[in-house]
C-alpha positions as CSV (number, residue, x, y, z in Angstrom):
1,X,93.7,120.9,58.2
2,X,94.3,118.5,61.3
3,X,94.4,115.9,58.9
4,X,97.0,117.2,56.5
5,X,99.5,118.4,59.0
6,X,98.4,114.7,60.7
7,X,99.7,113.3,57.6
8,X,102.4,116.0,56.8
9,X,103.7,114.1,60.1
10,X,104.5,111.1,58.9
11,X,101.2,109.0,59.7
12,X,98.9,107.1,57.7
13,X,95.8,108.1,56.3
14,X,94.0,105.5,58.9
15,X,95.9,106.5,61.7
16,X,95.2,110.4,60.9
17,X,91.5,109.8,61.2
18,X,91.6,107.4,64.0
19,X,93.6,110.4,65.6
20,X,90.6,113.0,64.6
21,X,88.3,110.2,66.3
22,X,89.8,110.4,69.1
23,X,90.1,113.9,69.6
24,X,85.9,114.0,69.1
25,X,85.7,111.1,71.2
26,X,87.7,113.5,74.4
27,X,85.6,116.7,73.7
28,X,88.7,117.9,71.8
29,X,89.0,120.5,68.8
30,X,91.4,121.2,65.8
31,X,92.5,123.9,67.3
32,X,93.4,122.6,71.0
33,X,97.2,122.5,71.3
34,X,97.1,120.2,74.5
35,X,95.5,117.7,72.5
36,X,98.2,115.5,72.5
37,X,99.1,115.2,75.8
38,X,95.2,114.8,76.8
39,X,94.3,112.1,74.8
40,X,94.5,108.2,76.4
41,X,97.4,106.8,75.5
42,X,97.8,103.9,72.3
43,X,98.0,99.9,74.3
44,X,100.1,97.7,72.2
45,X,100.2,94.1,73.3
46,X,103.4,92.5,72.7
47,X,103.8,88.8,71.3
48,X,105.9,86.6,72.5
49,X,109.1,86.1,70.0
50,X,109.7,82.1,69.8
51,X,112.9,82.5,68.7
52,X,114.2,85.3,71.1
53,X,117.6,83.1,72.1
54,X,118.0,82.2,68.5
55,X,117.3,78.3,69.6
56,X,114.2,77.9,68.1
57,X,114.6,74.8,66.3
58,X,113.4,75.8,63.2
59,X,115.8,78.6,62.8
60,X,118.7,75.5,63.3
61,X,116.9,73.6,60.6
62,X,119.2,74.5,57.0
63,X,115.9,74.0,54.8
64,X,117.8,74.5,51.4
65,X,119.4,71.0,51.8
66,X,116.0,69.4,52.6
67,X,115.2,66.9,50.0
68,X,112.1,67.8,48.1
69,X,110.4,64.8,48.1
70,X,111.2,63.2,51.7
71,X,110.8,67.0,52.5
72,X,108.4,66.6,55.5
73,X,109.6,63.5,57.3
74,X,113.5,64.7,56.8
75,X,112.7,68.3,58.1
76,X,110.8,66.5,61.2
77,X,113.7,64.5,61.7
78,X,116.1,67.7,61.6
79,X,113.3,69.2,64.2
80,X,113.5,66.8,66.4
81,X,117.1,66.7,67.0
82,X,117.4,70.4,67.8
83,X,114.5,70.2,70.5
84,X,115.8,70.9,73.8
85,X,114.6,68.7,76.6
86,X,115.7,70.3,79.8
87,X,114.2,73.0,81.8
88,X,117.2,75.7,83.3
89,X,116.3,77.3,86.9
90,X,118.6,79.9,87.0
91,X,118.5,81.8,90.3
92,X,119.8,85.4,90.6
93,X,121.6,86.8,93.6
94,X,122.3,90.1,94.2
95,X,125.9,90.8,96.2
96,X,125.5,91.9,100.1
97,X,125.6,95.2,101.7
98,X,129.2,96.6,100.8
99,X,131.4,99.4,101.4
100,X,130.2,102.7,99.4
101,X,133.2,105.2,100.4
102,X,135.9,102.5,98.7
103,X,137.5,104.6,96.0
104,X,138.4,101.5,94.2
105,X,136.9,98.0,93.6
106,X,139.2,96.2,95.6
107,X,138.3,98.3,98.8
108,X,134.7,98.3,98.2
109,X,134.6,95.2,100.4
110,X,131.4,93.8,101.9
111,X,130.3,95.5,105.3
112,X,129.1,93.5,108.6
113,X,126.0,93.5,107.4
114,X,126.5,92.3,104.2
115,X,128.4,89.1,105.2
116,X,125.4,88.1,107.4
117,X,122.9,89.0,104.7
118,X,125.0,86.6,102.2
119,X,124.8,83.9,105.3
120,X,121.5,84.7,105.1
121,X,121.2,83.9,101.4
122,X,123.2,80.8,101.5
123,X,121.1,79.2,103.6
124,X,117.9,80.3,101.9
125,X,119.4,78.6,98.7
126,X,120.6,75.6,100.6
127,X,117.3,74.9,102.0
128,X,115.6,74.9,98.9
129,X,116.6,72.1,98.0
130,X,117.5,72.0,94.6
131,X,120.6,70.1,93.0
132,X,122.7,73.6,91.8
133,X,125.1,72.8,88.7
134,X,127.1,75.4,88.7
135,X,127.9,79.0,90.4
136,X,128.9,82.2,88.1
137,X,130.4,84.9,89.8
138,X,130.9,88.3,88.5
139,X,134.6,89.2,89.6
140,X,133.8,92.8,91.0
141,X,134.9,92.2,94.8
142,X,131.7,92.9,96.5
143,X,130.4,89.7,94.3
144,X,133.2,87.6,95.3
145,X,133.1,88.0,98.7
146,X,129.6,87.5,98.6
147,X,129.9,84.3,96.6
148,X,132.7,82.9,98.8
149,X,130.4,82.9,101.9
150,X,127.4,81.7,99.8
151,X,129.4,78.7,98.9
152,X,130.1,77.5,102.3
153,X,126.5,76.5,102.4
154,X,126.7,75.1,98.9
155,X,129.9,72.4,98.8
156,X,130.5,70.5,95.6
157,X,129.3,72.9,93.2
158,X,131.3,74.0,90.3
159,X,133.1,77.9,90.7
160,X,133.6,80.5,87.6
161,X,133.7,84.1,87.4
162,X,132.9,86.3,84.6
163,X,133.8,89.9,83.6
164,X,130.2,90.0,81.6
165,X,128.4,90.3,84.7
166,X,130.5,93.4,86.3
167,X,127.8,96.0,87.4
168,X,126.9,98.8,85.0
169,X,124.9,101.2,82.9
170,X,122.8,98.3,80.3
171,X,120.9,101.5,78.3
172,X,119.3,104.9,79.4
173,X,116.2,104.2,81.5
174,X,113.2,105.5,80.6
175,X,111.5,107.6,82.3
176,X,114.6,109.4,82.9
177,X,116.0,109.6,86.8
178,X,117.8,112.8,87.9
179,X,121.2,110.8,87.5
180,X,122.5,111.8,84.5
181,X,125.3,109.6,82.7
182,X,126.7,110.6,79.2
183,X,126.0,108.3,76.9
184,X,129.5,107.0,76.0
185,X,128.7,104.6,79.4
186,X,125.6,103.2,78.8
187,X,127.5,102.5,74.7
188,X,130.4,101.3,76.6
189,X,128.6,99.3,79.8
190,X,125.1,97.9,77.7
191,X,127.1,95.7,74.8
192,X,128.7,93.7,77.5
193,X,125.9,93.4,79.8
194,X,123.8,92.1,76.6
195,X,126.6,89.6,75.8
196,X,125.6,88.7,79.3
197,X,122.3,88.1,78.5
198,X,122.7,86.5,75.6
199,X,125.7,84.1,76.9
200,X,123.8,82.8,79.8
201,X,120.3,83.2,79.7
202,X,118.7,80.6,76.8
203,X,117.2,77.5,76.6
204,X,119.1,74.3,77.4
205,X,121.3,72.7,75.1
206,X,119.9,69.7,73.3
207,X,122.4,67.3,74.8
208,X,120.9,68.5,78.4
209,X,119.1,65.7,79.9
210,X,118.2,66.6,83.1
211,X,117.0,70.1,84.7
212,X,119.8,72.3,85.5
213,X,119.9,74.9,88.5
214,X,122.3,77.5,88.2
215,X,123.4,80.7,90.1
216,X,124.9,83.6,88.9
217,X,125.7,85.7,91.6
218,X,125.9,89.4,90.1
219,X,124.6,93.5,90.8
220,X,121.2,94.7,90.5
221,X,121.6,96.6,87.3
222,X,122.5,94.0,85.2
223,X,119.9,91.7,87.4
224,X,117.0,94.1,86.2
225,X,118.6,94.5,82.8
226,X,118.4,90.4,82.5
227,X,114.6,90.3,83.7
228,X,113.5,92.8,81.6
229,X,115.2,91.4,78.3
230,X,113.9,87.5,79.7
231,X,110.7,88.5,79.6
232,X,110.8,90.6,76.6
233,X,110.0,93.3,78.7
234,X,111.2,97.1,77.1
235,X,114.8,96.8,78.4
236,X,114.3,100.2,79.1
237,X,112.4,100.2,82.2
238,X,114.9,98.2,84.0
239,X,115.1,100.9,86.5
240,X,111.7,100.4,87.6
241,X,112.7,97.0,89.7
242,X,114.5,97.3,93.1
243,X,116.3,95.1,94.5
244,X,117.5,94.3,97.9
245,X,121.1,93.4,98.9
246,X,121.4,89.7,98.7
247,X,117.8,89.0,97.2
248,X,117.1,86.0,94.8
249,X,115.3,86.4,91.7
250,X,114.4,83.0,90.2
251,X,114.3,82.4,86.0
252,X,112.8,79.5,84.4
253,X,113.6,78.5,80.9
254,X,111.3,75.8,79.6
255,X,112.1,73.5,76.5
256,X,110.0,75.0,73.9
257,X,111.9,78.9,75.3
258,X,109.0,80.2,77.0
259,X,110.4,81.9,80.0
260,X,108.9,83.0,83.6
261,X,109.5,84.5,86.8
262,X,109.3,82.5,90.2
263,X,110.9,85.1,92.5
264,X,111.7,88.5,91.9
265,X,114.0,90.2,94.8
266,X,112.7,87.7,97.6
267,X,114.4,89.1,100.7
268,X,111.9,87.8,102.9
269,X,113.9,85.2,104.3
270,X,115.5,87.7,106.0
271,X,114.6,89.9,109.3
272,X,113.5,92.8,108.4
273,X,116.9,94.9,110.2
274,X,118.7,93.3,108.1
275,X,117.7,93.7,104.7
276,X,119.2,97.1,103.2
277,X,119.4,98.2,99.2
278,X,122.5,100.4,98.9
């Protein structure tokens, strides 16, 4: 009977006896109606997707006008040309402490606090000594403001703003937190902030000679949104990460797309009174 409503269910013969296994295995019988939620749950290990940012030279490789019999040394050739050479550091920043009781953007201004934690930050990226490319700003107010002080530390670099990275809902966490959003804003809020994602988080272009170091300068939601999605993480447990005002987290996008973390959240250049979250 277990197995026919198993398989009434929608599962597979194999999976409906690996099922009954398993409740022998816990001590469990047909009859038990917290079976379910006793048994250990099912560990699925993920593998990595080559061609998650679409670059994968292979997929930029039109094989139907491959000639057939130079086949292998033209399709090398094709290859070859769409291999990216550059490794992209891309470092990102949450905004400072700011203003909650603004009613609207423009007065949710950064507080004390906040301007000497993105002091703070600006020096920490100045002293790391890398060679930044270019700076990307969301152009909510409490990431401007935060920007404009982190550039003092960082002359010459190349300024831009983008509405793609104004804070938001990305997609209903899971688990589920107690606060609740209809779901018209995460189906408003999570198509840009992908577009985000997709827009600036890749492998380098193939022109791309040398290692770039970029920073986009943003809010923790679509920060945790970005990580998760990077490292092909579910995108739904972006709420799990917390992030401090002003923290770095630090990307790396290697030629052949395989992607890791070298800072998540550091704050600890910071003293500890003043490092805050809200």
């Amino acid at each position: 009977m277990f197995l026919r409503r198993a398989l009434i269910a929608g599962g597979s013969a194999a999976a409906a006896a690996a099922a009954i296994l398993g409740a022998v295995a816990v001590g469990k019988t047909r009859g038990d109606s917290d079976f379910q939620s006793s048994s250990a749950p099912t560990i699925k290990t993920g593998q990595w997707d080559k061609n998650w940012d679409r670059r994968e030279p292979m997929s930029m490789v039109n094989l139907s006008k491959i000639n057939g019999e130079t086949g292998e040394e033209e399709l090398q050739l094709h290859l070859n040309k769409h291999k990216p050479k550059a490794t992209r550091h891309i470092f990102l920043i949450r905004h400072s402490q700011y203003k909650l009781d603004g009613k609207t953007d423009s007065e949710r201004v950064l507080t004390t606090l906040g301007r000497e934690q993105a002091e703070l930050t600006g020096r920490r990226l100045a002293g790391l000594g890398f060679k930044y490319n270019h700076i990307i700003h969301s152009t909510m107010t409490r990431a401007k403001e935060t920007m404009d002080i982190i550039c003092k530390h960082l002359p010459d670099v190349t300024i831009s703003s983008s509405d793609l990275l104004r804070e938001g809902a990305p997609i209903r966490p899971e688990p589920p937190v107690c606060h609740w959003k209809p779901d018209v804003v995460y189906y408003e809020d999570g198509p840009r902030i992908e577009a985000a994602f997709r827009h600036y988080i890749h492998r380098a272009d193939v022109k791309q000679e040398e290692d770039s170091y970029e920073i986009l300068i943003c809010h923790a939601n679509v920060i945790r949104y970005i990580v998760c999605r990077a490292l092909q993480f579910p995108p739904e447990a972006w709420l799990r990460i917390s992030l401090n005002n002003g923290s770095i987290t630090h990307l790396v996008i290697r030629p052949n797309g395989n992607v890791s973390l070298r800072m998540l959240g550091d704050s600890g250049f910071m003293p500890s009174e003043k490092i805050s979250r809200t």
